[in-house]
Backbone and ligand atoms as CSV (ligand in chain L), in Angstrom:
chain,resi,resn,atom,element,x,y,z
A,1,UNK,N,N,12.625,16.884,6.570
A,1,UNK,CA,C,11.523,16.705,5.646
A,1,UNK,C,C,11.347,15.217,5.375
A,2,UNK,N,N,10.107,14.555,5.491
A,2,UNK,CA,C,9.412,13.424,4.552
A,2,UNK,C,C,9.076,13.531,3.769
A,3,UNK,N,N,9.812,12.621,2.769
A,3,UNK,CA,C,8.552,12.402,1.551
A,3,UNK,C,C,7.713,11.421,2.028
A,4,UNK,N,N,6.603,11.690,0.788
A,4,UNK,CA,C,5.281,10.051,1.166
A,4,UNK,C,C,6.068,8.410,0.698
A,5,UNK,N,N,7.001,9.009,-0.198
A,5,UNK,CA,C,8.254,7.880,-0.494
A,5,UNK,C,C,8.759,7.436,0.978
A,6,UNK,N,N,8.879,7.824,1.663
A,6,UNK,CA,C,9.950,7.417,2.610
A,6,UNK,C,C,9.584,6.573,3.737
A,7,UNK,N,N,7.878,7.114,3.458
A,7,UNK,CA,C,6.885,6.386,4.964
A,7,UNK,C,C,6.984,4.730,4.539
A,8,UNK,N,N,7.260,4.072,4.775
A,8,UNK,CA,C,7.218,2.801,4.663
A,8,UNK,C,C,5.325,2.088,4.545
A,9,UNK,N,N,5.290,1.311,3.458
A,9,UNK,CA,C,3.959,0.411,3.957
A,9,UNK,C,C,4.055,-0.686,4.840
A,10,UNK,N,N,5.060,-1.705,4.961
A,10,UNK,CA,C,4.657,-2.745,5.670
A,10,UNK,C,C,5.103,-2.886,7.097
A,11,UNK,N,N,5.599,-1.470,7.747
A,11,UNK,CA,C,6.163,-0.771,9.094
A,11,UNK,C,C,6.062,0.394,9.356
A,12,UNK,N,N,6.111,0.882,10.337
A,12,UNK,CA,C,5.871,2.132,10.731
A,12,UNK,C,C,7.162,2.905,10.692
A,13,UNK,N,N,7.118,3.722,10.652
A,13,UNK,CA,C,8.065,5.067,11.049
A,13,UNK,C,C,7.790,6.088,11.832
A,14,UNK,N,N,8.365,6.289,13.425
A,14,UNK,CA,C,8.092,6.990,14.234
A,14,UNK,C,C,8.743,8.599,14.003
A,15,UNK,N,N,7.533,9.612,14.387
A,15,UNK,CA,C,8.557,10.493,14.265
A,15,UNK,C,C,8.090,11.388,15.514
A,16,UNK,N,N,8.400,12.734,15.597
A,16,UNK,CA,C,8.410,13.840,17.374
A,16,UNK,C,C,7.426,14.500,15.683
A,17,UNK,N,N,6.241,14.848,17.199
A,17,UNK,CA,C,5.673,16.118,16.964
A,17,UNK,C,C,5.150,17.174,17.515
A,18,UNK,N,N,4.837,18.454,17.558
A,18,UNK,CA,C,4.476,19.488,18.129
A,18,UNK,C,C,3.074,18.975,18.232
A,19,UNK,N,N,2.163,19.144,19.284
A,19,UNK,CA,C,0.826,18.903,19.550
A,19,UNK,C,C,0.125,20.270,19.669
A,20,UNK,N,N,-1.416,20.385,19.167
A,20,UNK,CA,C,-1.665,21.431,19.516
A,20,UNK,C,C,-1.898,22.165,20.635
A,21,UNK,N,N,-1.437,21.396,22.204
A,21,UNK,CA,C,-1.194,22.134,23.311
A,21,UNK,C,C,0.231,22.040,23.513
A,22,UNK,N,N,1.251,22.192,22.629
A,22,UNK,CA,C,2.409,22.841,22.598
A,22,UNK,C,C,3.119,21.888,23.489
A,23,UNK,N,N,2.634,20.323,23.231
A,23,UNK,CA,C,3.739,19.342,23.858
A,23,UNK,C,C,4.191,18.679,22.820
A,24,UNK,N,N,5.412,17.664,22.863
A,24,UNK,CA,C,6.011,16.804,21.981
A,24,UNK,C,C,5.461,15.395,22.004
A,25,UNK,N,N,4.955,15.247,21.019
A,25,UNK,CA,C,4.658,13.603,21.302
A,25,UNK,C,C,5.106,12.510,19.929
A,26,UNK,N,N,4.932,11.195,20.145
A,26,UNK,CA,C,5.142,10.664,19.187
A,26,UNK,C,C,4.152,9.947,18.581
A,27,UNK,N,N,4.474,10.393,17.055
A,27,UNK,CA,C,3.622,9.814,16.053
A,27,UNK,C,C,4.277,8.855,14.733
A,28,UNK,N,N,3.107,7.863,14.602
A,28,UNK,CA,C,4.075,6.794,13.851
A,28,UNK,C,C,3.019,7.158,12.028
A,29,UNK,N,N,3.674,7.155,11.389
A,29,UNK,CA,C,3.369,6.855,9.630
A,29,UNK,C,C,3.548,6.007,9.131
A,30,UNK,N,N,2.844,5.093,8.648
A,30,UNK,CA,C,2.562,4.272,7.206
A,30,UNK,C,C,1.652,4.608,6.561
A,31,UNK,N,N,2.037,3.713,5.631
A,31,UNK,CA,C,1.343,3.693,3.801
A,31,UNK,C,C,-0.125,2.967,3.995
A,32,UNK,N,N,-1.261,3.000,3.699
A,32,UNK,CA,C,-2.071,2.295,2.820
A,32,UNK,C,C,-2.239,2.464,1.536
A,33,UNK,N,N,-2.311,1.695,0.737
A,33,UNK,CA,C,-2.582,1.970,-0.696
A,33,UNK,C,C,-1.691,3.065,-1.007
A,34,UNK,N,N,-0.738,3.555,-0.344
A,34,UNK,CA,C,0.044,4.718,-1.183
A,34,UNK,C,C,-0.517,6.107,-0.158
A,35,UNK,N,N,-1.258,5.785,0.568
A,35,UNK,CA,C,-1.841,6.961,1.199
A,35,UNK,C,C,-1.062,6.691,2.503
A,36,UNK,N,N,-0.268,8.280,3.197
A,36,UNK,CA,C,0.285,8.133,4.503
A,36,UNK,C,C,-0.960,8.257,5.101
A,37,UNK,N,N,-0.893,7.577,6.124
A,37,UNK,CA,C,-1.437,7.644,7.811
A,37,UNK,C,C,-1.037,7.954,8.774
A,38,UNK,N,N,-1.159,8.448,9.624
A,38,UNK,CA,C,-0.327,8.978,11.045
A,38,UNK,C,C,-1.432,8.623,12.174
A,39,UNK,N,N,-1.324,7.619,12.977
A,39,UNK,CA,C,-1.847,7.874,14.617
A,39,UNK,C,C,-0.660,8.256,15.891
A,40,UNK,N,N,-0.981,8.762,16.947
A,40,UNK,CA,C,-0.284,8.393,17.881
A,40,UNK,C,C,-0.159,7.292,18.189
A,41,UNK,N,N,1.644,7.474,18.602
A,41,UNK,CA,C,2.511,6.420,18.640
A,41,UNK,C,C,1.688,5.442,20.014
A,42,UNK,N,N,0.774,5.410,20.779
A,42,UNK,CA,C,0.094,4.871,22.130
A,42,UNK,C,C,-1.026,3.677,21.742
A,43,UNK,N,N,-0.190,2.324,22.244
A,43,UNK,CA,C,-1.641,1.287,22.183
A,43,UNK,C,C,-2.922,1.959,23.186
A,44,UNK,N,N,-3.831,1.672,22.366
A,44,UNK,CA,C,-4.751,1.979,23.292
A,44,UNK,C,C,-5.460,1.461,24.530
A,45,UNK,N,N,-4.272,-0.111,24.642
A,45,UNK,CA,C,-4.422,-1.001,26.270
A,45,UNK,C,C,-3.878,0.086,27.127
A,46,UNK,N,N,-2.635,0.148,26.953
A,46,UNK,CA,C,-1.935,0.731,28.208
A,46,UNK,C,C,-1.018,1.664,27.104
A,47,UNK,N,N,-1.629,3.169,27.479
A,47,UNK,CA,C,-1.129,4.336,26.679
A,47,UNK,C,C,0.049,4.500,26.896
A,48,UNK,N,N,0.779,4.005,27.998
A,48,UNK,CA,C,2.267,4.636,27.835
A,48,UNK,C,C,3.186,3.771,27.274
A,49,UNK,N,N,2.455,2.363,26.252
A,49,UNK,CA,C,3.376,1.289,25.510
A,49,UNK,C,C,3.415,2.599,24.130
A,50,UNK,N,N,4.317,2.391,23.346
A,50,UNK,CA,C,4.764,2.681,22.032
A,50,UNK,C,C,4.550,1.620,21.457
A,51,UNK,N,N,3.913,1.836,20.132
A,51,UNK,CA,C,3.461,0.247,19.325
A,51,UNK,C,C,4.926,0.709,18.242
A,52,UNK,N,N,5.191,1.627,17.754
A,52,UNK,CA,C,6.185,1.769,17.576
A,52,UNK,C,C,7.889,2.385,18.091
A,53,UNK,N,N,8.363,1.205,18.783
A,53,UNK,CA,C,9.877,1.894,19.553
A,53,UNK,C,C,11.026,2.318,19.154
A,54,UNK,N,N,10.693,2.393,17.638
A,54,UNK,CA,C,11.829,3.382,17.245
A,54,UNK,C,C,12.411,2.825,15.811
A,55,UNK,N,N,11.944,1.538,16.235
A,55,UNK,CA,C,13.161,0.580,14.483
A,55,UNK,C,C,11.300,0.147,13.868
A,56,UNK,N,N,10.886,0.731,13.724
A,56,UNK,CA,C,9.626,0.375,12.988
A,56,UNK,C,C,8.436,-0.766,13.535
A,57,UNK,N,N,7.170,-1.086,13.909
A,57,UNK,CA,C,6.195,-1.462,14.352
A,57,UNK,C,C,5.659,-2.812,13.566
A,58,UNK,N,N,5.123,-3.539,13.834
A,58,UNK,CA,C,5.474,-5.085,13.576
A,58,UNK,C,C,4.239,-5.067,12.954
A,59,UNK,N,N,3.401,-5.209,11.246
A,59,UNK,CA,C,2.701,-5.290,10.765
A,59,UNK,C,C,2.249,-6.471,9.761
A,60,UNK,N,N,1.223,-6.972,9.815
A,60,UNK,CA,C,0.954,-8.349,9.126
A,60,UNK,C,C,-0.378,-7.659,8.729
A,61,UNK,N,N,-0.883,-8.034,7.439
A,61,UNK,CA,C,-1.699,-8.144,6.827
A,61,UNK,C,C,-2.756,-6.598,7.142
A,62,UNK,N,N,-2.001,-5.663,6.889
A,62,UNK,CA,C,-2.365,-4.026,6.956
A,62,UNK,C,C,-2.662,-3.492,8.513
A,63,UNK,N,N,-2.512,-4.672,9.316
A,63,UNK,CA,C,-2.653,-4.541,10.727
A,63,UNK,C,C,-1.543,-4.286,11.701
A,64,UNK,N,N,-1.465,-2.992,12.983
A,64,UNK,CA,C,-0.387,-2.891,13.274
A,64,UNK,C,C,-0.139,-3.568,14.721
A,65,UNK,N,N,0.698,-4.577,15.017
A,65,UNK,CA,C,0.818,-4.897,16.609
A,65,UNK,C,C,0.929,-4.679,17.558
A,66,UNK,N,N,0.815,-4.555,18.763
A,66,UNK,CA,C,1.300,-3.908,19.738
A,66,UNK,C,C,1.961,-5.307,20.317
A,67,UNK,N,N,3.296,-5.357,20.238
A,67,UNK,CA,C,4.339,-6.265,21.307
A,67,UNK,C,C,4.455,-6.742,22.441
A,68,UNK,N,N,3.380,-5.634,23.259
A,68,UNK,CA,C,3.097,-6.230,24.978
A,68,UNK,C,C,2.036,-6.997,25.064
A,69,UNK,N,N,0.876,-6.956,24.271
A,69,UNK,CA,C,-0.409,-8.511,24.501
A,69,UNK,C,C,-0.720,-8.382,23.391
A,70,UNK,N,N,-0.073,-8.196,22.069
A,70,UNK,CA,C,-1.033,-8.484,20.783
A,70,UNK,C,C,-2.266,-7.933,20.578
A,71,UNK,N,N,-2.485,-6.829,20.908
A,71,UNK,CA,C,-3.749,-6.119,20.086
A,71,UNK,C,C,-3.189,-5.837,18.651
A,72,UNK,N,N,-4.376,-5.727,17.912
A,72,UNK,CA,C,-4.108,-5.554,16.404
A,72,UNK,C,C,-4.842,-4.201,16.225
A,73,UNK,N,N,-4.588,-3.464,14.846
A,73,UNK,CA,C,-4.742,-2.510,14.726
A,73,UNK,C,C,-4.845,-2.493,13.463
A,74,UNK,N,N,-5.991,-2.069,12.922
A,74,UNK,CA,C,-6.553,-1.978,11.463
A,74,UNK,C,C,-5.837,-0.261,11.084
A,75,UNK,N,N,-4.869,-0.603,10.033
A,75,UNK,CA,C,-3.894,0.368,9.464
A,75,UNK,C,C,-5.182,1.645,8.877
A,76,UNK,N,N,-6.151,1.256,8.181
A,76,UNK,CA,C,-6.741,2.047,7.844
A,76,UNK,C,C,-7.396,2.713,7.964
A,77,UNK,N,N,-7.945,2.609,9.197
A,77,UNK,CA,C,-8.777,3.540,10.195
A,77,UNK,C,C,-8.595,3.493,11.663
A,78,UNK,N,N,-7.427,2.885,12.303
A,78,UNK,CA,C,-6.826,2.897,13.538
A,78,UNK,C,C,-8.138,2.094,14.516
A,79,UNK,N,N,-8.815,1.358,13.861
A,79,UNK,CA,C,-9.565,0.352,14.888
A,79,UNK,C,C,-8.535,-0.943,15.507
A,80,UNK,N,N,-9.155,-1.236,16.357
A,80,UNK,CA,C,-8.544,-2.085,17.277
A,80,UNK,C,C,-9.298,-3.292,16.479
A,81,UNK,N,N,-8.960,-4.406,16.224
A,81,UNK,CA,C,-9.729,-5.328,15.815
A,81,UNK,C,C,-9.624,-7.022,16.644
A,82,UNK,N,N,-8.914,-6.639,17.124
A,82,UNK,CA,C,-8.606,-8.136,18.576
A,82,UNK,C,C,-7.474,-7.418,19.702
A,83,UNK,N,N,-7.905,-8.346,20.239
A,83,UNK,CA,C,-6.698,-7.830,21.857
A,83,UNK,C,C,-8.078,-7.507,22.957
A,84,UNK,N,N,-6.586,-7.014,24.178
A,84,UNK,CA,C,-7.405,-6.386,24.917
A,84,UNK,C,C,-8.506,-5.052,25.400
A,85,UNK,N,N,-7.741,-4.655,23.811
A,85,UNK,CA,C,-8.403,-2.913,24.102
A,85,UNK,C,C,-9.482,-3.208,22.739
A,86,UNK,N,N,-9.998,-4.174,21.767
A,86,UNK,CA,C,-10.744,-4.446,20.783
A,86,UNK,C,C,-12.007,-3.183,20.791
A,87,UNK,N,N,-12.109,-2.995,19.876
A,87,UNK,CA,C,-13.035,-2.020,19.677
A,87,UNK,C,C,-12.710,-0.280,20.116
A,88,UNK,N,N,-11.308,-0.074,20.072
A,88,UNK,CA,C,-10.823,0.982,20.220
A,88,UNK,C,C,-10.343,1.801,19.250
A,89,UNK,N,N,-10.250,2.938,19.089
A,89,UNK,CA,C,-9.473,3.742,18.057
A,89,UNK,C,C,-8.148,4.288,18.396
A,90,UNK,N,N,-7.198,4.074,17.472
A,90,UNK,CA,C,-5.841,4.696,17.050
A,90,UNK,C,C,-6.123,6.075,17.330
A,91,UNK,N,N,-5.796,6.986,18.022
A,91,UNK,CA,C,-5.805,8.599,17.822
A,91,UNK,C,C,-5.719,8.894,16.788
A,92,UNK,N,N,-6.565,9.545,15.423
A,92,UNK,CA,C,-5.434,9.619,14.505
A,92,UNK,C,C,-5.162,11.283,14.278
A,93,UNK,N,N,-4.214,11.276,13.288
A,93,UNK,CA,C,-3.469,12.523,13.077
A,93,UNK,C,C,-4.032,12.875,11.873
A,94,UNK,N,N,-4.569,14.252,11.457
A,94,UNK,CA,C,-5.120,14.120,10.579
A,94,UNK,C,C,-3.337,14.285,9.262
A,95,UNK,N,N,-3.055,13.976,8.143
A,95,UNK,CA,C,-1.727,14.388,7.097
A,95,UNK,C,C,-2.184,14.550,6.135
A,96,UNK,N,N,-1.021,15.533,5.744
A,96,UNK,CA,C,-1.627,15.382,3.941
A,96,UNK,C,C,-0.422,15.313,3.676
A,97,UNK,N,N,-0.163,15.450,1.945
A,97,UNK,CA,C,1.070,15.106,0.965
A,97,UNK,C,C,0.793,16.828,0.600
A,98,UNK,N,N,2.070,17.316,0.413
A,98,UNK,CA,C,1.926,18.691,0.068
A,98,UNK,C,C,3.256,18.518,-1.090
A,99,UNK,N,N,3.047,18.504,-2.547
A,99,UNK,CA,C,4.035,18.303,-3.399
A,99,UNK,C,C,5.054,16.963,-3.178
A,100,UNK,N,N,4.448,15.856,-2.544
A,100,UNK,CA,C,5.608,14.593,-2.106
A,100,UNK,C,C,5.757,14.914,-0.769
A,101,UNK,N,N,5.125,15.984,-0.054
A,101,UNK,CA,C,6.193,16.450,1.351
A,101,UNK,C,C,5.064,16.058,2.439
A,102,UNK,N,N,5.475,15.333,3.358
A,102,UNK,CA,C,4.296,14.534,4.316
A,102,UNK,C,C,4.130,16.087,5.664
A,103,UNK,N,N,2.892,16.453,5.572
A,103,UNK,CA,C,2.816,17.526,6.456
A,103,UNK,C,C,1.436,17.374,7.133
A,104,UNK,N,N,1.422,17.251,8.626
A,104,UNK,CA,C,0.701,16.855,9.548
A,104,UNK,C,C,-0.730,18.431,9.710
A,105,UNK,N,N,-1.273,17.719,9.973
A,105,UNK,CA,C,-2.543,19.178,9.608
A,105,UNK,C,C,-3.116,19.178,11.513
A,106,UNK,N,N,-3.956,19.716,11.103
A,106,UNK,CA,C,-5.015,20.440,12.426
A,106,UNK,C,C,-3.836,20.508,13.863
A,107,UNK,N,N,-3.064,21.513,13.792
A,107,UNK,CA,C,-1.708,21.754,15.186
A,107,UNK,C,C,-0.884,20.875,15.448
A,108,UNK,N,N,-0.796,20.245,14.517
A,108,UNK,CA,C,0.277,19.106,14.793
A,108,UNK,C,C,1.285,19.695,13.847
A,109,UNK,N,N,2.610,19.444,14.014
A,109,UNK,CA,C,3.740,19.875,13.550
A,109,UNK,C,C,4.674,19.001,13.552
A,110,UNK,N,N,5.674,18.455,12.527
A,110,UNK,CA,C,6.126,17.063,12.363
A,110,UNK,C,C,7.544,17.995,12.884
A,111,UNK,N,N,8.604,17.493,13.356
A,111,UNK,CA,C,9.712,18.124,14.056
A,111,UNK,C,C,10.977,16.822,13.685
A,112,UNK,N,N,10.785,16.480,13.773
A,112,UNK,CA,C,11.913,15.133,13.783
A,112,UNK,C,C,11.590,13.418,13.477
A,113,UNK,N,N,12.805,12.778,12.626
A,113,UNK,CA,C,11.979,11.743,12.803
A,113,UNK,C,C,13.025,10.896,14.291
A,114,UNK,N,N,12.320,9.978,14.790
A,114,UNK,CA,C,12.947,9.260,16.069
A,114,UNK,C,C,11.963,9.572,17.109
A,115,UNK,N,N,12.592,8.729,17.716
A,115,UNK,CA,C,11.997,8.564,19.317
A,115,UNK,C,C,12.111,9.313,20.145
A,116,UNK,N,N,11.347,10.045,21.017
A,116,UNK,CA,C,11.609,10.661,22.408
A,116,UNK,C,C,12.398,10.070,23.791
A,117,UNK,N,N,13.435,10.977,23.746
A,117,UNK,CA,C,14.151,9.654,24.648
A,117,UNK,C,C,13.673,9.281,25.994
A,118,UNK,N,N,14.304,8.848,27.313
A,118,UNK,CA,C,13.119,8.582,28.420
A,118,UNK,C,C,13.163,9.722,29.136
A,119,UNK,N,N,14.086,11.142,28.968
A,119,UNK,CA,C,13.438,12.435,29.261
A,119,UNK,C,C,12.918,13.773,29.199
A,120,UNK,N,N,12.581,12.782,27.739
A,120,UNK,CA,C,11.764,14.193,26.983
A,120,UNK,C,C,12.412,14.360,26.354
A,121,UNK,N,N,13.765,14.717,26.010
A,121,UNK,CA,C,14.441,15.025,25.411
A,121,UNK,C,C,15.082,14.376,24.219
A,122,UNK,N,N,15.732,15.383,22.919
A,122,UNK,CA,C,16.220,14.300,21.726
A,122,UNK,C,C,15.224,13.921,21.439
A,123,UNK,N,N,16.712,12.394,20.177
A,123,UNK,CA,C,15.560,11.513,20.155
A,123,UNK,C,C,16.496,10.014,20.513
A,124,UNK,N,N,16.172,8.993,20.259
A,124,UNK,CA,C,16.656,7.613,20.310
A,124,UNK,C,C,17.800,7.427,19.204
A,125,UNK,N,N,17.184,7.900,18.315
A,125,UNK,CA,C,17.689,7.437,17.298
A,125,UNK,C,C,18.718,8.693,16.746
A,126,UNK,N,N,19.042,9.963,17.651
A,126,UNK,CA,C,19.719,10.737,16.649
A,126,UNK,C,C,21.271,10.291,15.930
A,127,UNK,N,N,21.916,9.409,17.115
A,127,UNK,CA,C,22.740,8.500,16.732
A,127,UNK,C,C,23.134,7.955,15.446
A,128,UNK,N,N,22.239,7.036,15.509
A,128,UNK,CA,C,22.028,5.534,14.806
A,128,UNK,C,C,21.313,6.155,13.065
A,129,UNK,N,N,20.469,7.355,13.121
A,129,UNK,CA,C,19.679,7.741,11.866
A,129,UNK,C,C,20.309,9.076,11.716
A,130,UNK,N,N,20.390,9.477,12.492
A,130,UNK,CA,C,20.796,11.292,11.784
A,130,UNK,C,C,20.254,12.148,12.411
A,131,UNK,N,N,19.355,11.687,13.038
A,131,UNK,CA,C,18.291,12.456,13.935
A,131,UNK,C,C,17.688,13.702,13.051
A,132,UNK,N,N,17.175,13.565,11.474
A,132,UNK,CA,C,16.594,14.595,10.980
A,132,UNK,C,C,16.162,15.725,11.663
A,133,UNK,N,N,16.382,16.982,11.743
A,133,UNK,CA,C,14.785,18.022,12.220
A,133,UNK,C,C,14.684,18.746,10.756
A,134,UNK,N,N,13.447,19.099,11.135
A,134,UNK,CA,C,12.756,19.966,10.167
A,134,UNK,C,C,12.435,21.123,10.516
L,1,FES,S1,S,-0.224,-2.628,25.962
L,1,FES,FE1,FE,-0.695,-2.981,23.866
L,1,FES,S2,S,-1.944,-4.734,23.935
L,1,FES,FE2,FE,-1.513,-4.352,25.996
């Protein structure tokens, strides 16, 4: 379980989720204003980078980075706002807060927090964090 306490604002937090065609993927959460957000974890240059790899996603001024060419990413509506992919959208996930409890809506299903490791399997982090499931 997440609380909306736990999502960090000025970094991301990656976590595994059920997709609604019944694959695992990763999705990252932060705060705006107190409100969680969730996009998929995929810059939208080159989809198979993770903007977040596991220890949280590199954010300046509500914007999230991507580490391989610096695209930026407007936290609050998953626009691209410079880089190479500019004028792109964040996938986003739709969440809500259900009593403090961060719960992912329209077939998405929050499962773990951490990384997918490089075969599918686990996560990165069950180690190092605890590897929550829910
Ligand atoms: S892969 Fe993210 S900016 Fe190029």
């Amino acid at each position: 379980m997440i609380t909306v306490d736990d999502v960090p604002e000025d970094t991301t937090m990656v976590v595994q989720a059920e997709t609604p065609e019944d694959e695992v993927d990763e999705v990252l959460l932060t705060r705006v204003d107190g409100e969680v957000k969730a996009y998929l974890n995929r810059c939208q240059h080159w989809t198979d980078v993770r903007l977040d790899r596991g220890d949280g996603a590199e954010m300046r001024n509500g914007e999230i980075i991507c580490e391989k060419h610096a695209a930026m990413f407007r936290v609050s509506d998953g626009l691209c706002t410079h880089g190479p992919c500019e004028g792109a959208m964040l996938p986003e996930v739709s969440v809500a807060a259900d009593e403090g409890i961060v719960v992912l809506e329209n077939g998405y299903r929050l499962l773990r927090r951490g990384s997918i490791d490089e075969d599918g399997e686990g996560d990165l982090d069950r180690g190092s964090r605890g590897g929550d499931d829910f």
